[in-house]
N, CA, C and O atoms as CSV, one atom per row, in Angstrom:
chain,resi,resn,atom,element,x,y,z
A,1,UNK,N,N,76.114,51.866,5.036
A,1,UNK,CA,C,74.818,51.652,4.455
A,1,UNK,C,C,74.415,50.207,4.674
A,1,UNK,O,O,75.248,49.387,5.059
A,2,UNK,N,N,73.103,49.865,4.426
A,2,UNK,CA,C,73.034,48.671,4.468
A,2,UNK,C,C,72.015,48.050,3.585
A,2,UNK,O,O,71.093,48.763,3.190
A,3,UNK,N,N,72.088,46.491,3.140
A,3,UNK,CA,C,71.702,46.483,2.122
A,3,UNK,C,C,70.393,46.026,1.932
A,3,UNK,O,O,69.968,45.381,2.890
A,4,UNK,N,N,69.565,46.171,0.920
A,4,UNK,CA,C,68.204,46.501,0.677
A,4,UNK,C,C,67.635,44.420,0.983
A,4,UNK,O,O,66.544,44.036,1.402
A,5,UNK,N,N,68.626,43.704,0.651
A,5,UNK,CA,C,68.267,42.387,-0.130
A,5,UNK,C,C,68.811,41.499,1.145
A,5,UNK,O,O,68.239,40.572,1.718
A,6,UNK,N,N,70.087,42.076,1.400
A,6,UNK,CA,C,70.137,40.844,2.438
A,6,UNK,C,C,70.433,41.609,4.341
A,6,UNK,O,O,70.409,41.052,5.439
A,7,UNK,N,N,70.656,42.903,3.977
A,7,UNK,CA,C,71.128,43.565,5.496
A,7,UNK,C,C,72.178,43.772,5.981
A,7,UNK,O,O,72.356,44.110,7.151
A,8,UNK,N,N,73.509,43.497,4.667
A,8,UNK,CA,C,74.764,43.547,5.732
A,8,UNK,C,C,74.798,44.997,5.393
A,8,UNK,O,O,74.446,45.588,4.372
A,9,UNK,N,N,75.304,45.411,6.491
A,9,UNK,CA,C,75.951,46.364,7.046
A,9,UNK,C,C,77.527,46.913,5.932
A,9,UNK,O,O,78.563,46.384,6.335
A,10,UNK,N,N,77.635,47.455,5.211
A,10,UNK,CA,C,79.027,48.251,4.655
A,10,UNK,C,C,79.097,49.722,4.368
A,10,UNK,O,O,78.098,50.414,4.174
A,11,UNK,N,N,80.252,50.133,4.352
A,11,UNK,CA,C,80.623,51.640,4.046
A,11,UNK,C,C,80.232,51.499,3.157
A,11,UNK,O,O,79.805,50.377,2.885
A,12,UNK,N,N,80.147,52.702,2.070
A,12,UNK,CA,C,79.915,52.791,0.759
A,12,UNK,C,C,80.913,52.739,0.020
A,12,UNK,O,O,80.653,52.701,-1.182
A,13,UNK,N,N,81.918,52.725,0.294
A,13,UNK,CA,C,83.655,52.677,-0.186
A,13,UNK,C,C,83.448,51.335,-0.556
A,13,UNK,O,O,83.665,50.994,-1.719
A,14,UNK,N,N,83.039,50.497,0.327
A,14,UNK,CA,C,83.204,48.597,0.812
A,14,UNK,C,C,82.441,47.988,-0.953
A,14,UNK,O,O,82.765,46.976,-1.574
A,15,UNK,N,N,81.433,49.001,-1.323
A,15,UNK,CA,C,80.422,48.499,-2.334
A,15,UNK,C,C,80.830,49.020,-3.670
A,15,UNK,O,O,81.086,50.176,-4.006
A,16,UNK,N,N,80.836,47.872,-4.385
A,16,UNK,CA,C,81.361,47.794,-5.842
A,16,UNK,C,C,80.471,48.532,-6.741
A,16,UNK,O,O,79.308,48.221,-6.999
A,17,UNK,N,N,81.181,49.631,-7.237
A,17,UNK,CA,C,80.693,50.972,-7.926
A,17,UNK,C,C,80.790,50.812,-9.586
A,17,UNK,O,O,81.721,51.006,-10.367
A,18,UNK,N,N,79.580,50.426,-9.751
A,18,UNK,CA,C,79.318,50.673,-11.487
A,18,UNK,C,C,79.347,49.221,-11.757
A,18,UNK,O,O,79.680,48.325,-10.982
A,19,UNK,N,N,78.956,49.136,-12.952
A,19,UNK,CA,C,79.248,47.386,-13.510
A,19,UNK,C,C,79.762,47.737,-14.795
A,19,UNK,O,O,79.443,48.757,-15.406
A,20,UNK,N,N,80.529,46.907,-15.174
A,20,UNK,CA,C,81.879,47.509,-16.305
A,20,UNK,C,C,80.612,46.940,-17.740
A,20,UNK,O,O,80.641,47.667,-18.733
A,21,UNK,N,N,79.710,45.854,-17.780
A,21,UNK,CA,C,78.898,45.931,-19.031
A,21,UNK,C,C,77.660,46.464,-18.777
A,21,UNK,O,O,76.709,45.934,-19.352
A,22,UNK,N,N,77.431,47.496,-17.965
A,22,UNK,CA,C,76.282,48.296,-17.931
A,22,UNK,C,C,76.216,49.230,-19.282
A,22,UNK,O,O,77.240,49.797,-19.661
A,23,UNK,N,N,75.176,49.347,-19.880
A,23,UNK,CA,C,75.200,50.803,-20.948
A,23,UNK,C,C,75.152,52.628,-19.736
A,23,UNK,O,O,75.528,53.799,-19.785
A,24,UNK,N,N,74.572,51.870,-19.020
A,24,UNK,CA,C,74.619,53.120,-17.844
A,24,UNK,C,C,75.869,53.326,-17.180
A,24,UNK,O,O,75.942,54.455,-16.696
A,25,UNK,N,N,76.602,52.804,-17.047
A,25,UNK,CA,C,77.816,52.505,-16.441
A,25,UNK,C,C,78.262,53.992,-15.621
A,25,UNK,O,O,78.309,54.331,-14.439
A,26,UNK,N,N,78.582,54.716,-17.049
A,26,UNK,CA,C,79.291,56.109,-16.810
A,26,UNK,C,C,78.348,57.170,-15.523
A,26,UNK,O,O,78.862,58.012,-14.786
A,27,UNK,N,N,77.008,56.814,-15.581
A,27,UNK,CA,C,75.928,57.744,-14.982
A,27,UNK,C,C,75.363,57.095,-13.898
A,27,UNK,O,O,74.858,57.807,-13.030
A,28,UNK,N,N,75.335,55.546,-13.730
A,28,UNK,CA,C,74.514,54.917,-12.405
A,28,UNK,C,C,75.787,55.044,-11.185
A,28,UNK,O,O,77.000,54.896,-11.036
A,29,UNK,N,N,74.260,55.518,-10.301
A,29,UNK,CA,C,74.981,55.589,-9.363
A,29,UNK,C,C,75.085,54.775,-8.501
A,29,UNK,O,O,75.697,55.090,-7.481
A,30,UNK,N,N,74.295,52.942,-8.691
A,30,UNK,CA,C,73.799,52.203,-7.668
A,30,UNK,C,C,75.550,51.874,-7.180
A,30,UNK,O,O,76.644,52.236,-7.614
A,31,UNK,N,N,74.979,50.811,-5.816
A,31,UNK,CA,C,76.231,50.789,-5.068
A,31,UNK,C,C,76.102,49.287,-4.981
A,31,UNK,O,O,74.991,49.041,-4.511
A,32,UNK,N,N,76.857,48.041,-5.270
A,32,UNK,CA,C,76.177,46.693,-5.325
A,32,UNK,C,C,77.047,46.361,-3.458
A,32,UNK,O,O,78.071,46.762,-2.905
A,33,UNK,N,N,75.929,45.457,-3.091
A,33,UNK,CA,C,76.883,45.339,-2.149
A,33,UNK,C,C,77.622,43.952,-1.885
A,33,UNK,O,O,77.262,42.911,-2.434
A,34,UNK,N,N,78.852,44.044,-0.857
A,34,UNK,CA,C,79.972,43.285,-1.235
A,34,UNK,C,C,79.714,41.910,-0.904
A,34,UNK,O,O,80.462,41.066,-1.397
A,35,UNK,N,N,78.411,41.409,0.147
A,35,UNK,CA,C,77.919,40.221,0.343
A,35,UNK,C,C,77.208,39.321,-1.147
A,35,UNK,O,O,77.822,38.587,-1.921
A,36,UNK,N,N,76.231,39.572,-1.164
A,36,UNK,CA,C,74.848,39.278,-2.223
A,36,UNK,C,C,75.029,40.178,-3.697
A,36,UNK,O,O,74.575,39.594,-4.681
A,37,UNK,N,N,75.672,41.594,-3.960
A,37,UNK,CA,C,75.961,42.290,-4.848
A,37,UNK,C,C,74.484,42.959,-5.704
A,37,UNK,O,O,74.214,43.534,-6.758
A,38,UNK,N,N,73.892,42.521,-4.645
A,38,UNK,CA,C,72.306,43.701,-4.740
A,38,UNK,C,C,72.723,45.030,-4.880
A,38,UNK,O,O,73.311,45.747,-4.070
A,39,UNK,N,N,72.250,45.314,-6.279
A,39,UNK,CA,C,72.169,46.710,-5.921
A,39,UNK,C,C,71.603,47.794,-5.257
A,39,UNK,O,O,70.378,47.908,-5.295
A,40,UNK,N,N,72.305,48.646,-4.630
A,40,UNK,CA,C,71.744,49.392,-3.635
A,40,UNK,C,C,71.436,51.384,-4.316
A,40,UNK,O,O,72.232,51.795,-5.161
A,41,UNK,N,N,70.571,52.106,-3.946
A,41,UNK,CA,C,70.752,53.029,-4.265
A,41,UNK,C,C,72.155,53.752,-3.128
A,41,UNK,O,O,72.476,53.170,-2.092
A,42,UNK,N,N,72.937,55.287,-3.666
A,42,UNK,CA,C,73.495,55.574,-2.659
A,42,UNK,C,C,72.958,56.004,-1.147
A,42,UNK,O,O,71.811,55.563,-1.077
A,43,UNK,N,N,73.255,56.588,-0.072
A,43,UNK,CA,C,72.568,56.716,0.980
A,43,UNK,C,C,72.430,58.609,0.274
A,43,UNK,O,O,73.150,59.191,-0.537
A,44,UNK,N,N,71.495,58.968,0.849
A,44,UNK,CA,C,71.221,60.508,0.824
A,44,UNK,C,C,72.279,60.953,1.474
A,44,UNK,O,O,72.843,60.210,2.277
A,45,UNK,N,N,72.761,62.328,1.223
A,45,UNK,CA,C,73.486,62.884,2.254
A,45,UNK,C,C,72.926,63.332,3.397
A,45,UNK,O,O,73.699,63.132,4.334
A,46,UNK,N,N,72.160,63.727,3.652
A,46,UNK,CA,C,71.119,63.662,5.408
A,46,UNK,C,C,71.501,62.539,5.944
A,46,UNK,O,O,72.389,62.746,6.771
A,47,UNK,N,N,71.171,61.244,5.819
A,47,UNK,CA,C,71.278,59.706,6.168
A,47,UNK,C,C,72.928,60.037,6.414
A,47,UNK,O,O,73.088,60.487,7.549
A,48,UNK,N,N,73.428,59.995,6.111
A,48,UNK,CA,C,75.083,59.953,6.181
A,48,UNK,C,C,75.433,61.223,7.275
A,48,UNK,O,O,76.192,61.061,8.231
A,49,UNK,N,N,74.679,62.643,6.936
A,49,UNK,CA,C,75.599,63.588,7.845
A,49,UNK,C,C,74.472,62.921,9.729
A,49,UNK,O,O,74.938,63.127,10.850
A,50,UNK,N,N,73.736,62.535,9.600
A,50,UNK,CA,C,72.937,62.273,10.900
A,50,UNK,C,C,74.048,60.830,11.576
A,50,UNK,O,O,74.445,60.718,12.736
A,51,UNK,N,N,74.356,59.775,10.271
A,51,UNK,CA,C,75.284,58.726,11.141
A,51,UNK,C,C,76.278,59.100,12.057
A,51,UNK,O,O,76.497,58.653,13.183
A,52,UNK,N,N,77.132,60.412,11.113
A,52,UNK,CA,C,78.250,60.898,12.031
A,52,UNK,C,C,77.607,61.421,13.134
A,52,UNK,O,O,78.180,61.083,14.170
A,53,UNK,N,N,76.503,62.211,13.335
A,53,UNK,CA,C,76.382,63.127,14.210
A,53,UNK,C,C,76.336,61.975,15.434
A,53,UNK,O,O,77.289,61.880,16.206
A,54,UNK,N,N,75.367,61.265,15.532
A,54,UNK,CA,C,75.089,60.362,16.353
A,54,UNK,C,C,75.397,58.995,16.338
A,54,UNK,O,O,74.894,58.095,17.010
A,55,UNK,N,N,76.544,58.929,15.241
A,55,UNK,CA,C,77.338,57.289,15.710
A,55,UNK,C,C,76.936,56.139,15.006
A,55,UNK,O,O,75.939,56.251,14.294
A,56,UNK,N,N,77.350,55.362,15.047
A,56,UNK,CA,C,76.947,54.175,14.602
A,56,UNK,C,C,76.413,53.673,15.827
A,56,UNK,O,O,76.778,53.924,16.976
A,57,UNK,N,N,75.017,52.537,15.209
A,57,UNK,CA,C,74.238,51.530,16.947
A,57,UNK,C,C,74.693,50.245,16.558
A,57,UNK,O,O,75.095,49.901,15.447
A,58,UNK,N,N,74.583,49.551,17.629
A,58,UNK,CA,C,75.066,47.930,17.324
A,58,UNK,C,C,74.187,47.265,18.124
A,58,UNK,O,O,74.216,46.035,18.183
């Protein structure tokens, strides 16, 4: 995925899941990412099954 705020490029594994003093904690699903720690929404699953199909670009 990549991120909304600054552009890097990470798996979704790579992005720090939940924030431990959120009241939402248990239910958000944002994804912060591991550069800047913007939160990101997750990617759709379409967006994800189309990466595999056709690869990552560089």
């Amino acid at each position: 995925m990549r991120c909304g705020f600054c552009g890097f490029e990470f798996e979704e594994e790579e992005g720090i899941q939940g924030c431990r003093n959120c009241p939402m904690a248990a239910g958000c699903k944002m994804v912060k990412c591991p550069r800047c720690n913007y939160e990101n929404p997750p990617e759709p699953a379409l967006v994800k099954k189309l990466k595999k199909l056709f690869g990552k670009r560089k």
